[in-house]
PyMOL Python script that loads the backbone (N, CA, C, O; Angstrom):
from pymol import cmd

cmd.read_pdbstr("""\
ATOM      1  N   UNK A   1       8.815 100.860 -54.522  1.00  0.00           N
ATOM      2  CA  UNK A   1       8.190  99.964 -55.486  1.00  0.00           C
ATOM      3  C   UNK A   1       9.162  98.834 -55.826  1.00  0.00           C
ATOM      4  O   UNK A   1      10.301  99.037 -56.245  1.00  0.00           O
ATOM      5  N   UNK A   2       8.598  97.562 -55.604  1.00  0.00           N
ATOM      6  CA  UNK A   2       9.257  96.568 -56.332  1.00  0.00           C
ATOM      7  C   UNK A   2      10.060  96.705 -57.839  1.00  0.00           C
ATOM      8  O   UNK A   2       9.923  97.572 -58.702  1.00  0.00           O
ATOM      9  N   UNK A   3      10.801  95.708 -57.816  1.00  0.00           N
ATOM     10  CA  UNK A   3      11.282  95.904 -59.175  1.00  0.00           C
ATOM     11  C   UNK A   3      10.171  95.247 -60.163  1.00  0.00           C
ATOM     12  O   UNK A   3       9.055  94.894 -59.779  1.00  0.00           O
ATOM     13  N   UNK A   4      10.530  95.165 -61.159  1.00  0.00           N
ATOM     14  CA  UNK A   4       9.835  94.454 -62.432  1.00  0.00           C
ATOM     15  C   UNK A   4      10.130  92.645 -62.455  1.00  0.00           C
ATOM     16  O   UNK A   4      11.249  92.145 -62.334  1.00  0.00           O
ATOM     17  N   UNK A   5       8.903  91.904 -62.631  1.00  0.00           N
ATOM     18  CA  UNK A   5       9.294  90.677 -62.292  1.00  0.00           C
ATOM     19  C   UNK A   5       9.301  89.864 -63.719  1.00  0.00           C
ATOM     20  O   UNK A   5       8.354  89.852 -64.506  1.00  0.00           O
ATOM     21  N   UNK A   6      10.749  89.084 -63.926  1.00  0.00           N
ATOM     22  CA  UNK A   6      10.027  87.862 -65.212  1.00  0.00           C
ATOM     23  C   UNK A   6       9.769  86.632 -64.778  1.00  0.00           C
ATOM     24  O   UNK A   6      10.413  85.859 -64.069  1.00  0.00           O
ATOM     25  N   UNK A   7       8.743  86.560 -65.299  1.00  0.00           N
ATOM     26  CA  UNK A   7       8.280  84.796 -65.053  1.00  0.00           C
ATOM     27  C   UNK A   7       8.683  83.608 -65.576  1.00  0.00           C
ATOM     28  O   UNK A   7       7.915  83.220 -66.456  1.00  0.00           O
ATOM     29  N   UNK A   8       9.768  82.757 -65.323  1.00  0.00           N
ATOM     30  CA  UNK A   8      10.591  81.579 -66.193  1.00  0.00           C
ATOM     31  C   UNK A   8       9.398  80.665 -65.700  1.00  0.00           C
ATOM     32  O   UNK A   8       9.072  80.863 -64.529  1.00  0.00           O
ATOM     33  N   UNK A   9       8.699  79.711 -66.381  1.00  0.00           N
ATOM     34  CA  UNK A   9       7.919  78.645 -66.510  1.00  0.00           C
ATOM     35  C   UNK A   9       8.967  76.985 -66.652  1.00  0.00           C
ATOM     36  O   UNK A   9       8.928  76.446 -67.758  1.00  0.00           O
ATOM     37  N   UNK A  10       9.581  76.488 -65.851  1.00  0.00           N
ATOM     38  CA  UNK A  10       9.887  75.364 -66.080  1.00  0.00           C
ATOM     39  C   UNK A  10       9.916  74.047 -66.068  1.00  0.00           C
ATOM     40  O   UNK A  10       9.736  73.598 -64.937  1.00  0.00           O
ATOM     41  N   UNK A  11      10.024  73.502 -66.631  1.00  0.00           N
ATOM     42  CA  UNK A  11       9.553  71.863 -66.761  1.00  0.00           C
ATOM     43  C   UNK A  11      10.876  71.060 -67.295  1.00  0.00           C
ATOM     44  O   UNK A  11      11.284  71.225 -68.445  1.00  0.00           O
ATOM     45  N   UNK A  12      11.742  69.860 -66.032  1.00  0.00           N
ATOM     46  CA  UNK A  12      13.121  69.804 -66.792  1.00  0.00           C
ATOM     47  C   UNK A  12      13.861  70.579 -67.184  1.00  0.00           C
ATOM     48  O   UNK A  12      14.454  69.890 -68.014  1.00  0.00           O
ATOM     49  N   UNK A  13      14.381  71.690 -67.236  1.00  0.00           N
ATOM     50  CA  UNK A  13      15.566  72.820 -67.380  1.00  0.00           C
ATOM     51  C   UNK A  13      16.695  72.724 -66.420  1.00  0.00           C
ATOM     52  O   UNK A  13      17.254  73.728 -65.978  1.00  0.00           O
ATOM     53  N   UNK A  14      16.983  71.672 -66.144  1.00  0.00           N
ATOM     54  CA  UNK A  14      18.204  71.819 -65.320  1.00  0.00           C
ATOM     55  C   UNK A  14      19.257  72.233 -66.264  1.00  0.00           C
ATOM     56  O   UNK A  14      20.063  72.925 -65.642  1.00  0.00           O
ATOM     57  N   UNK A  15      19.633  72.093 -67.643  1.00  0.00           N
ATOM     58  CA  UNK A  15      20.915  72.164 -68.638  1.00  0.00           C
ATOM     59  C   UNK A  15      20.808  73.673 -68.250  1.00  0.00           C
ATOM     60  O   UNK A  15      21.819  74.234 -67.828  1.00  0.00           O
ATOM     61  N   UNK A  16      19.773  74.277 -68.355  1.00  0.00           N
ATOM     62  CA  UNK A  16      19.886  75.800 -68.871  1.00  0.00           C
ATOM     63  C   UNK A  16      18.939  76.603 -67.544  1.00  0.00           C
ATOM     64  O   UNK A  16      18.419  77.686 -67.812  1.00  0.00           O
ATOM     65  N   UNK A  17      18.819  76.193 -66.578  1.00  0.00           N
ATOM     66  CA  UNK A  17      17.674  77.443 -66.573  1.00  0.00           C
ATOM     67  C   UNK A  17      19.012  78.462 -65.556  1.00  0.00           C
ATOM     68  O   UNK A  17      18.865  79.683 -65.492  1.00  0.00           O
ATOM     69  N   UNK A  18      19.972  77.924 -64.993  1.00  0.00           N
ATOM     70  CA  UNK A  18      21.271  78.945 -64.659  1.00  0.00           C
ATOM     71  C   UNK A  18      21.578  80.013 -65.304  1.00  0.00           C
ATOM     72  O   UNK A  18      21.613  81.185 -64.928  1.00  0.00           O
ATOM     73  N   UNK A  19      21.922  79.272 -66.851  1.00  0.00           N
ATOM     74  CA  UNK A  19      21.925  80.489 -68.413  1.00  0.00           C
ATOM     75  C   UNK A  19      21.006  81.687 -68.041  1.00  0.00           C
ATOM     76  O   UNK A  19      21.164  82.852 -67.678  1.00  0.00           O
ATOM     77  N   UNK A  20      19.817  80.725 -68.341  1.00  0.00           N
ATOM     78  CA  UNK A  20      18.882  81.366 -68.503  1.00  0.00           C
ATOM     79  C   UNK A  20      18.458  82.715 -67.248  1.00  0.00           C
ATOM     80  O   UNK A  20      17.803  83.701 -67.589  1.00  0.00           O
ATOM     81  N   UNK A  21      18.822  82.568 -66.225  1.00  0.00           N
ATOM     82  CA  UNK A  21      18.452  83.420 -65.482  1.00  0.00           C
ATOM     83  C   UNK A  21      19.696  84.545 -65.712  1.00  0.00           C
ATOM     84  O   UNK A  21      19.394  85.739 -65.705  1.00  0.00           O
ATOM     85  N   UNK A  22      20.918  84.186 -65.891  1.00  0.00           N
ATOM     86  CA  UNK A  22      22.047  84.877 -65.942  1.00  0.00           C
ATOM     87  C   UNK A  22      22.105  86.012 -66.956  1.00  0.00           C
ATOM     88  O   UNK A  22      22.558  87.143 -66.780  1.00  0.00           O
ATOM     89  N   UNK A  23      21.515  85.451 -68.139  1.00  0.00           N
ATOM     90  CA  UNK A  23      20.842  86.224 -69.074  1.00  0.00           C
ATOM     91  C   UNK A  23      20.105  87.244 -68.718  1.00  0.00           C
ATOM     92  O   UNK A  23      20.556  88.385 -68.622  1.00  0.00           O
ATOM     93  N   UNK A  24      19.159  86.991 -68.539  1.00  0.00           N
ATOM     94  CA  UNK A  24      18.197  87.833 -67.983  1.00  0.00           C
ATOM     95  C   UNK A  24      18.630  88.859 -66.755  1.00  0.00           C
ATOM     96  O   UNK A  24      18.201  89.994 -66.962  1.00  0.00           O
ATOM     97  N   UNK A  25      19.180  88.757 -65.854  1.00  0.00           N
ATOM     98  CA  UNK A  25      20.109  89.517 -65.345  1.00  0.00           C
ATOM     99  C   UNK A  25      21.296  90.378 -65.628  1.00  0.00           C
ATOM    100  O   UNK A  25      21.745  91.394 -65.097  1.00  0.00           O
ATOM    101  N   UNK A  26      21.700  89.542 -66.767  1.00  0.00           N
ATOM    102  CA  UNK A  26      22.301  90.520 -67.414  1.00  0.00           C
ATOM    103  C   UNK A  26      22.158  91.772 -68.706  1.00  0.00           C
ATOM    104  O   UNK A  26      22.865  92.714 -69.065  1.00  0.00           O
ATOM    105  N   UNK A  27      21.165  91.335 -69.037  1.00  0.00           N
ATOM    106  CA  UNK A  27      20.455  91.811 -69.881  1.00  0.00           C
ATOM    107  C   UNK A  27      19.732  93.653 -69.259  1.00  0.00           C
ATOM    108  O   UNK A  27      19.927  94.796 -69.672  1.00  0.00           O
ATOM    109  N   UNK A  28      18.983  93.138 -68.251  1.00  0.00           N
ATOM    110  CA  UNK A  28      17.878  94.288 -67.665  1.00  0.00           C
ATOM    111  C   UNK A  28      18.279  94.787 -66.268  1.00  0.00           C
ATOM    112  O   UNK A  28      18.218  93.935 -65.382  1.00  0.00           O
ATOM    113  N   UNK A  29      18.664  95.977 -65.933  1.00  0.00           N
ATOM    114  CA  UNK A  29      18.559  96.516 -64.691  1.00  0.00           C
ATOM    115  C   UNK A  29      17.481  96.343 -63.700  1.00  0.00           C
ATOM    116  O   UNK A  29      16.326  96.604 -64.037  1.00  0.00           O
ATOM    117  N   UNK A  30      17.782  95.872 -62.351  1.00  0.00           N
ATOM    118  CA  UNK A  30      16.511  96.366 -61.835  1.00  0.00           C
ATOM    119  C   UNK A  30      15.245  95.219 -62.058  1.00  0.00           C
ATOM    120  O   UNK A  30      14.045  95.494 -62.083  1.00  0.00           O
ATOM    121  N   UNK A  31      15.836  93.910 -62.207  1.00  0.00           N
ATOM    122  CA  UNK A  31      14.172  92.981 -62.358  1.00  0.00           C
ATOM    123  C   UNK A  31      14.658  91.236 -61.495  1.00  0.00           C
ATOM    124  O   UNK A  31      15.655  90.516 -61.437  1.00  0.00           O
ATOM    125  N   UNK A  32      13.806  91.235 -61.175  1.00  0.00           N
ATOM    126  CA  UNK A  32      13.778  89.773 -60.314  1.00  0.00           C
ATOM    127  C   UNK A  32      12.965  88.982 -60.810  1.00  0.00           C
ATOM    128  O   UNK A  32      11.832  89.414 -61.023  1.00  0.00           O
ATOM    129  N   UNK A  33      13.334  87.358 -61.203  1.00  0.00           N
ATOM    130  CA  UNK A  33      12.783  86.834 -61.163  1.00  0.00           C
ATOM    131  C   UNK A  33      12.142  85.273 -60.603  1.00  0.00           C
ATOM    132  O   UNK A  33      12.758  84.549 -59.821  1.00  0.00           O
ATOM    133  N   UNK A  34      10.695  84.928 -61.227  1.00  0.00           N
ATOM    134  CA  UNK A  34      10.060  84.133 -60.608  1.00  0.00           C
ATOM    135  C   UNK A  34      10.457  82.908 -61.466  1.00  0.00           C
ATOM    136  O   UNK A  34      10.633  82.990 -62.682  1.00  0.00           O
ATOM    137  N   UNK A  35      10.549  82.098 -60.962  1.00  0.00           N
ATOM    138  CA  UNK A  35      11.149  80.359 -61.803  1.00  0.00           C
ATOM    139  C   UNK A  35       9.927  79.676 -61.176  1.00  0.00           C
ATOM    140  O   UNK A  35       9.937  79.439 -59.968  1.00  0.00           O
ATOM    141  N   UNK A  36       8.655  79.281 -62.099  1.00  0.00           N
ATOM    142  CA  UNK A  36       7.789  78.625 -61.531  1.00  0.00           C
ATOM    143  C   UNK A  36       8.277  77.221 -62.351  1.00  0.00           C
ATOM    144  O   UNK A  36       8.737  77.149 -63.490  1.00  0.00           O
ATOM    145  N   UNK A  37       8.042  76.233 -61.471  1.00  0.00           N
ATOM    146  CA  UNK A  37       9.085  75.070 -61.502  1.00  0.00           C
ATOM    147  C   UNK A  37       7.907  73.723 -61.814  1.00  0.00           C
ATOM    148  O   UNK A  37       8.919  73.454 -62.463  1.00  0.00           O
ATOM    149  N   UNK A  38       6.869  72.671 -62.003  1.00  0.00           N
ATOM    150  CA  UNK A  38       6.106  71.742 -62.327  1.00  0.00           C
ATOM    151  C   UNK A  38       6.497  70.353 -61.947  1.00  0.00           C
ATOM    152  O   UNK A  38       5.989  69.320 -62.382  1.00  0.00           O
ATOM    153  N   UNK A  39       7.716  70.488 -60.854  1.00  0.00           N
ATOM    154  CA  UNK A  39       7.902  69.329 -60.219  1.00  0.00           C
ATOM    155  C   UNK A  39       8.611  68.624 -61.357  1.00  0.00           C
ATOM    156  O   UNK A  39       8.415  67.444 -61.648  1.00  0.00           O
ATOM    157  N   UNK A  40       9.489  69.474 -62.005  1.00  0.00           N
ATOM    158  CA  UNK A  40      10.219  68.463 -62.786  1.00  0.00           C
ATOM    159  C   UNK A  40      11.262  67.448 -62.099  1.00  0.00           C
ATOM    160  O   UNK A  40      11.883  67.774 -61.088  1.00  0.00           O
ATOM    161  N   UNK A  41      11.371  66.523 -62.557  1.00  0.00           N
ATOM    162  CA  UNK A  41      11.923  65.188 -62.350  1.00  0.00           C
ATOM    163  C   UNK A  41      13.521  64.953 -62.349  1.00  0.00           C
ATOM    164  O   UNK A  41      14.162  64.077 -61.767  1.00  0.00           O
ATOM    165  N   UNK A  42      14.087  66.281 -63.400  1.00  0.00           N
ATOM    166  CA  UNK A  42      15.608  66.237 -63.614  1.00  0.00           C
ATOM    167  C   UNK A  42      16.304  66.942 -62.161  1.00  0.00           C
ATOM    168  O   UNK A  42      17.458  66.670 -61.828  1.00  0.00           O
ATOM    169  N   UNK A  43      15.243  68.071 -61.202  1.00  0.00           N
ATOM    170  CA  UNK A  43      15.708  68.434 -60.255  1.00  0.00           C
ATOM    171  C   UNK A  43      16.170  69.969 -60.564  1.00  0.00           C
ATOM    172  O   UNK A  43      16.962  70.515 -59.796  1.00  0.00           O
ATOM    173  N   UNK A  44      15.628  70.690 -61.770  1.00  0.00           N
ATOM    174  CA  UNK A  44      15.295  71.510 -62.021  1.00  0.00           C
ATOM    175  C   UNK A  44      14.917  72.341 -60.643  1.00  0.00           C
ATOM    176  O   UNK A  44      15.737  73.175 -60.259  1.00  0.00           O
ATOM    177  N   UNK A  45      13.419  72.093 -59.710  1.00  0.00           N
ATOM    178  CA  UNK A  45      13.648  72.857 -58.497  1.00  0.00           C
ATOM    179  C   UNK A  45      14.647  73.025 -57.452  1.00  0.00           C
ATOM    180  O   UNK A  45      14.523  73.924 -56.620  1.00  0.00           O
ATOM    181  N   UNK A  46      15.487  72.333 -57.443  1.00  0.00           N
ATOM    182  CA  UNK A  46      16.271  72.176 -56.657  1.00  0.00           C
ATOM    183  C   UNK A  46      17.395  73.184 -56.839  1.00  0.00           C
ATOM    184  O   UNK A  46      17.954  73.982 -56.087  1.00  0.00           O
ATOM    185  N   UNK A  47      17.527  72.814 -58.255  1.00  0.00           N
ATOM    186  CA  UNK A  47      18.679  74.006 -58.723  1.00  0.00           C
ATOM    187  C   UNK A  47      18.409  75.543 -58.381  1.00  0.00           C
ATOM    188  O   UNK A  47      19.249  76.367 -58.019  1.00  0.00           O
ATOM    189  N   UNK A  48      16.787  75.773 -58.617  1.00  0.00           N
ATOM    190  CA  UNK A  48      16.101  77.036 -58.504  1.00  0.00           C
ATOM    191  C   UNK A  48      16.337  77.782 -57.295  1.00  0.00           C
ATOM    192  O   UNK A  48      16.679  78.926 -56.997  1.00  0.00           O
ATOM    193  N   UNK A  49      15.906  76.277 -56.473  1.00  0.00           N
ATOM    194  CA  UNK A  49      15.684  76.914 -55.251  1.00  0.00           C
ATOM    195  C   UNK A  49      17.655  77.537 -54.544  1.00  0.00           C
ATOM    196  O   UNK A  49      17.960  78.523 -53.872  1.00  0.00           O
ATOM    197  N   UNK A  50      18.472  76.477 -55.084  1.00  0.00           N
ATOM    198  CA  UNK A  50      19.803  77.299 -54.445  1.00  0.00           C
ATOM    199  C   UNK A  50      20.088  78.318 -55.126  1.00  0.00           C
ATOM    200  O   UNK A  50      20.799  79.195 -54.636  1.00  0.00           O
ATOM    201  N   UNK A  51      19.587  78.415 -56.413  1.00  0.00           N
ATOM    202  CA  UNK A  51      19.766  79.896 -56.694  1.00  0.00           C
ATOM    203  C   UNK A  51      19.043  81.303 -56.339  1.00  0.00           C
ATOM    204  O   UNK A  51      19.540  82.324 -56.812  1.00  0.00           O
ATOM    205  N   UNK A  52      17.859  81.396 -55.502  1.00  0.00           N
ATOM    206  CA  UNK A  52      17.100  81.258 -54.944  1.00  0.00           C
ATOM    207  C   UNK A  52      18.007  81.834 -53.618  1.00  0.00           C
ATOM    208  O   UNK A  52      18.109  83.058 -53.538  1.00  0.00           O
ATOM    209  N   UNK A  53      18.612  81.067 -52.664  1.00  0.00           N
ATOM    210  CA  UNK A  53      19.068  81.101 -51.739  1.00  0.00           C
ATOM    211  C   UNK A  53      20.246  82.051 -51.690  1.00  0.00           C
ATOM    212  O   UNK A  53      20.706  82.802 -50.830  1.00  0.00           O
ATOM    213  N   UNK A  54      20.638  81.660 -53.241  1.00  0.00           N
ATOM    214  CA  UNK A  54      22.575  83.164 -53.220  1.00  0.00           C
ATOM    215  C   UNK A  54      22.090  84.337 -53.735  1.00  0.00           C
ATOM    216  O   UNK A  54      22.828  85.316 -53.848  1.00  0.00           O
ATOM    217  N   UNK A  55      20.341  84.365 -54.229  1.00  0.00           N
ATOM    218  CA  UNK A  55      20.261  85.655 -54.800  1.00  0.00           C
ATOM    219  C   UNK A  55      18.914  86.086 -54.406  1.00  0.00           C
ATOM    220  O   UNK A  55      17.983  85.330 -54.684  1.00  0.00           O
ATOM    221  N   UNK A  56      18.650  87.312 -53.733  1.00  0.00           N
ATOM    222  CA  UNK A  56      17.920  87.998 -53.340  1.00  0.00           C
ATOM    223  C   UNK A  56      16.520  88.303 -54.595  1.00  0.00           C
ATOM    224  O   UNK A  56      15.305  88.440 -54.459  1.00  0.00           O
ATOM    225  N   UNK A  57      17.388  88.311 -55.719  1.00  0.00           N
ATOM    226  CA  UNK A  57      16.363  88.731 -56.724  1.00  0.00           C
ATOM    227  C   UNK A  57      15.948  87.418 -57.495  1.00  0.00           C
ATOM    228  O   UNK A  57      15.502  87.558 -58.633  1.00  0.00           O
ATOM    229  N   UNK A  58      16.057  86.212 -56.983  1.00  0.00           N
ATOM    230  CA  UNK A  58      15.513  84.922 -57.570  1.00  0.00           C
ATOM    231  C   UNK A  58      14.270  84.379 -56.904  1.00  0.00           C
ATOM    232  O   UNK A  58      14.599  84.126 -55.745  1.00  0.00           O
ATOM    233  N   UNK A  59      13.272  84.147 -57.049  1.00  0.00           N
ATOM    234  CA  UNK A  59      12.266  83.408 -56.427  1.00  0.00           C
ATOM    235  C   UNK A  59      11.820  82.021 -57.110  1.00  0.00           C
ATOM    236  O   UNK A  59      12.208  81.602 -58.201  1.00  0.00           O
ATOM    237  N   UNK A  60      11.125  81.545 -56.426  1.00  0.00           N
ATOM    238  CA  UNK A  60      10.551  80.172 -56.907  1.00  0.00           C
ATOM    239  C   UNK A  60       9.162  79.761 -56.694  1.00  0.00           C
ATOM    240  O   UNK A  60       8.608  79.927 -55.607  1.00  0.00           O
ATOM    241  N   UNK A  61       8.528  79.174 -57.809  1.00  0.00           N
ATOM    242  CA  UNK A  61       7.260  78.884 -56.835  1.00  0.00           C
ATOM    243  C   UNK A  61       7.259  77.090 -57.626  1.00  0.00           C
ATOM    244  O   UNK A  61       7.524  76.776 -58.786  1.00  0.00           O
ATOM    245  N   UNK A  62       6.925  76.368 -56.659  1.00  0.00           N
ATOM    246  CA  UNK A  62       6.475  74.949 -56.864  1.00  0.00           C
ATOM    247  C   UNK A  62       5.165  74.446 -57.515  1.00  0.00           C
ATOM    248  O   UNK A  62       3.963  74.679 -57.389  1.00  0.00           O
ATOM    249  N   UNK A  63       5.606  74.001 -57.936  1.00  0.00           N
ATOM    250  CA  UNK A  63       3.756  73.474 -58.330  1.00  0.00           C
ATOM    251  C   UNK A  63       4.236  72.341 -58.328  1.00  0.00           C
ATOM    252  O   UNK A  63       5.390  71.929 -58.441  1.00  0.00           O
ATOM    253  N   UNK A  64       2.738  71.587 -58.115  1.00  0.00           N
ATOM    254  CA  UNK A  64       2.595  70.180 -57.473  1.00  0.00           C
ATOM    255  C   UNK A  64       2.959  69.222 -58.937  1.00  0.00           C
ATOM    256  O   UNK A  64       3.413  68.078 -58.905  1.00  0.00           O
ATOM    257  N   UNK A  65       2.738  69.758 -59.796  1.00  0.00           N
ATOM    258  CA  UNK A  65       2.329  68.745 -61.310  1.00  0.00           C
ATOM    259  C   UNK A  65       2.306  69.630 -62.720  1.00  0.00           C
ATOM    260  O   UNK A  65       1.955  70.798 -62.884  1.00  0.00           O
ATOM    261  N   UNK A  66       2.709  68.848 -63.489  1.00  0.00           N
ATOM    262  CA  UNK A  66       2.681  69.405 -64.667  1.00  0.00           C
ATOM    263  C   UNK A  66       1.585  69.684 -65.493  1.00  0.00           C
ATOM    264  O   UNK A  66       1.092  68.803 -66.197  1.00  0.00           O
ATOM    265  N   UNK A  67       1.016  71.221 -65.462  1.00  0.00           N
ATOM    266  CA  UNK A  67      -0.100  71.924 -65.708  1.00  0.00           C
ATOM    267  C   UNK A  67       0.059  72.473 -66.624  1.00  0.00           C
ATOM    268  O   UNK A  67      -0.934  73.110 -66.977  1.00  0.00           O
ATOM    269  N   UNK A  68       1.349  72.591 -67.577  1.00  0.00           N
ATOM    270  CA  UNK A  68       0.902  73.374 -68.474  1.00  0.00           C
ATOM    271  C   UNK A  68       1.629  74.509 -68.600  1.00  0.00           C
ATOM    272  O   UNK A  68       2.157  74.784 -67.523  1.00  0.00           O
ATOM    273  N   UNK A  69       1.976  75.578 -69.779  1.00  0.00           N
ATOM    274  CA  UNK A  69       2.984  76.486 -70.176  1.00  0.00           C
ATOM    275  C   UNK A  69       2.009  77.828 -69.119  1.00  0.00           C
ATOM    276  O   UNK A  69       2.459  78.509 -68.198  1.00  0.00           O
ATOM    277  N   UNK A  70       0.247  77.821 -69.842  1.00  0.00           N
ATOM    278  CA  UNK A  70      -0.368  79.123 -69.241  1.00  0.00           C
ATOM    279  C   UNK A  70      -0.592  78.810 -68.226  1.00  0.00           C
ATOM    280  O   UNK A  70      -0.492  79.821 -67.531  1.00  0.00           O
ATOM    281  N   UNK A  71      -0.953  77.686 -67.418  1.00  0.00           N
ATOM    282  CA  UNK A  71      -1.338  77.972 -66.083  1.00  0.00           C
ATOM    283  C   UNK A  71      -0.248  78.368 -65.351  1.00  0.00           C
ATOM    284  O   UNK A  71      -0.504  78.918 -64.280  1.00  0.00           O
ATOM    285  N   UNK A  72       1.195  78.192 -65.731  1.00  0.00           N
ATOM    286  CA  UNK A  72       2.332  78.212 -65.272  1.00  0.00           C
ATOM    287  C   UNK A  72       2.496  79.490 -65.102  1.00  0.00           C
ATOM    288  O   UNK A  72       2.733  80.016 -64.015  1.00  0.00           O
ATOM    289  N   UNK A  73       2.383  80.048 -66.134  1.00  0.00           N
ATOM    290  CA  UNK A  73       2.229  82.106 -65.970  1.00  0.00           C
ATOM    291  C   UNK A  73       1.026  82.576 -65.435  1.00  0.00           C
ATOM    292  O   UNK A  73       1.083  83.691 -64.916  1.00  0.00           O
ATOM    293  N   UNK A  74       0.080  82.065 -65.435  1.00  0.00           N
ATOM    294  CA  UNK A  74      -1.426  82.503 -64.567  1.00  0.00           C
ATOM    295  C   UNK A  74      -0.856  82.302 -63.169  1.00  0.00           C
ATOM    296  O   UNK A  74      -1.084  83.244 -62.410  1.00  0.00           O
ATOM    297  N   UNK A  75       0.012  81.022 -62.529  1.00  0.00           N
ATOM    298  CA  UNK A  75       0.111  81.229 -61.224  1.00  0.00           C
ATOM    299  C   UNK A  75       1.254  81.836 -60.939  1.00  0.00           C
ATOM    300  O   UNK A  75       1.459  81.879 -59.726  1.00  0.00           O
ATOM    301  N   UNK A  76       2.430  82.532 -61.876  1.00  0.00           N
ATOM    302  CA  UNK A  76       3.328  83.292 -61.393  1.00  0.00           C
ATOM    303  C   UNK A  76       2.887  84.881 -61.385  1.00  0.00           C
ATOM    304  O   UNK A  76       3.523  85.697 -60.717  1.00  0.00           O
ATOM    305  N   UNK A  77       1.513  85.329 -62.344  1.00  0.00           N
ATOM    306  CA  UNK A  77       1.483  86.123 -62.341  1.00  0.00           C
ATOM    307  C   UNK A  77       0.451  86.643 -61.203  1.00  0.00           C
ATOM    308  O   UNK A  77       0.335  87.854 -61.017  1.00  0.00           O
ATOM    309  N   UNK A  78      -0.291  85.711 -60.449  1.00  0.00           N
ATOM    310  CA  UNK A  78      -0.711  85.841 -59.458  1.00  0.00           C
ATOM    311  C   UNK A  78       0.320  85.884 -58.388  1.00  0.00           C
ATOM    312  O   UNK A  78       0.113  86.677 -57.470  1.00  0.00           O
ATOM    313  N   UNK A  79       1.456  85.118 -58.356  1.00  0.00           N
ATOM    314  CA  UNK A  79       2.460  85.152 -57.398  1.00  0.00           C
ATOM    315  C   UNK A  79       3.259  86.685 -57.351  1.00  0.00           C
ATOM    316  O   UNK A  79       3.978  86.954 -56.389  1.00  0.00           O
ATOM    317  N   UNK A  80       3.116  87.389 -58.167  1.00  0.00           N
ATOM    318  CA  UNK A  80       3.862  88.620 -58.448  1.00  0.00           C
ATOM    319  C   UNK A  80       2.716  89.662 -58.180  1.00  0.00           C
ATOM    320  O   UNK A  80       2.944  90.872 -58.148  1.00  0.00           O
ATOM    321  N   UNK A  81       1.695  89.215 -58.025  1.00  0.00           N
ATOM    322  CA  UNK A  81       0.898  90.415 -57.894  1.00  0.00           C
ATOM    323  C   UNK A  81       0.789  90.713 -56.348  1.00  0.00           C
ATOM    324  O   UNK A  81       1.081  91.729 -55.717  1.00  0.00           O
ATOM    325  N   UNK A  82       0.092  89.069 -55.799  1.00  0.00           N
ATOM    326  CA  UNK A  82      -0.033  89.171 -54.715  1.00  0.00           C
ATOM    327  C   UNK A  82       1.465  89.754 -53.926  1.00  0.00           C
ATOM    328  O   UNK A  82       1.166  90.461 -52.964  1.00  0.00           O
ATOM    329  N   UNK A  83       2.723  89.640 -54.086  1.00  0.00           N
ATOM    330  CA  UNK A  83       3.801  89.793 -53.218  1.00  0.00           C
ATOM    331  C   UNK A  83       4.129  91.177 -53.632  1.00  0.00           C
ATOM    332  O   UNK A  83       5.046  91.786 -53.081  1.00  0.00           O
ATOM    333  N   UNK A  84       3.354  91.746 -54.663  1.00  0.00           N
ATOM    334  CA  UNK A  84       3.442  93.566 -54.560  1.00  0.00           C
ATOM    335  C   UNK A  84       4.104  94.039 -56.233  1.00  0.00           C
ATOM    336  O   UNK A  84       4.229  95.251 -56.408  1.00  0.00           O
ATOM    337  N   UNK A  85       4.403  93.344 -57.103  1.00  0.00           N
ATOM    338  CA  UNK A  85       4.902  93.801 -58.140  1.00  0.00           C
ATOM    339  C   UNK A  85       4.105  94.182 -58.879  1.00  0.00           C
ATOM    340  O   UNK A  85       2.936  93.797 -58.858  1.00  0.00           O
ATOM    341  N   UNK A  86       4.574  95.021 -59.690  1.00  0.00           N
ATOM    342  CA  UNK A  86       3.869  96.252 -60.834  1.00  0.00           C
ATOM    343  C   UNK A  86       2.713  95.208 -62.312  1.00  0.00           C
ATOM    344  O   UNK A  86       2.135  95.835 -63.200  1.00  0.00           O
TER     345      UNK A  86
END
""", "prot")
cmd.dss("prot")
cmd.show_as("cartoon", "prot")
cmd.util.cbc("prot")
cmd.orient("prot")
């Protein structure tokens, strides 16, 4: 069984979303997470995605445009379902 997934929703977070995942990793055993990203402009995905690349338990998903806090978790939580998480 997969681990347990959290869903970071971001828009512009380049200052923090590093923190922010580091946190969260450090915090909980055992959970990976999804950084759904809205095409922010500061390059926010970019950061995601190399973190992403050094860590097995980071994912990313893109979205084309800025949709919004819930659609942002409606499509990560479809992204976590479909790829097998609890």
């Amino acid at each position: 069984m997969k681990a347990a997934l959290v869903i970071i929703p971001t828009y512009n977070e380049r200052e923090n979303v590093e923190q922010i995942v580091e946190r969260v990793h450090g915090s909980v055993d055992d959970v990976d997470v999804l950084i759904v990203d809205d095409n922010s402009p500061d390059g926010t995905g970019k950061i995601a995605d190399a973190m992403a690349d050094a860590d097995a338990r980071v994912h990313v998903l893109h979205r084309a445009n800025k949709a919004g806090l819930g659609a942002a978790y409606l499509a990560g939580f479809d992204w976590g379902l479909r790829a097998g998480y609890p």
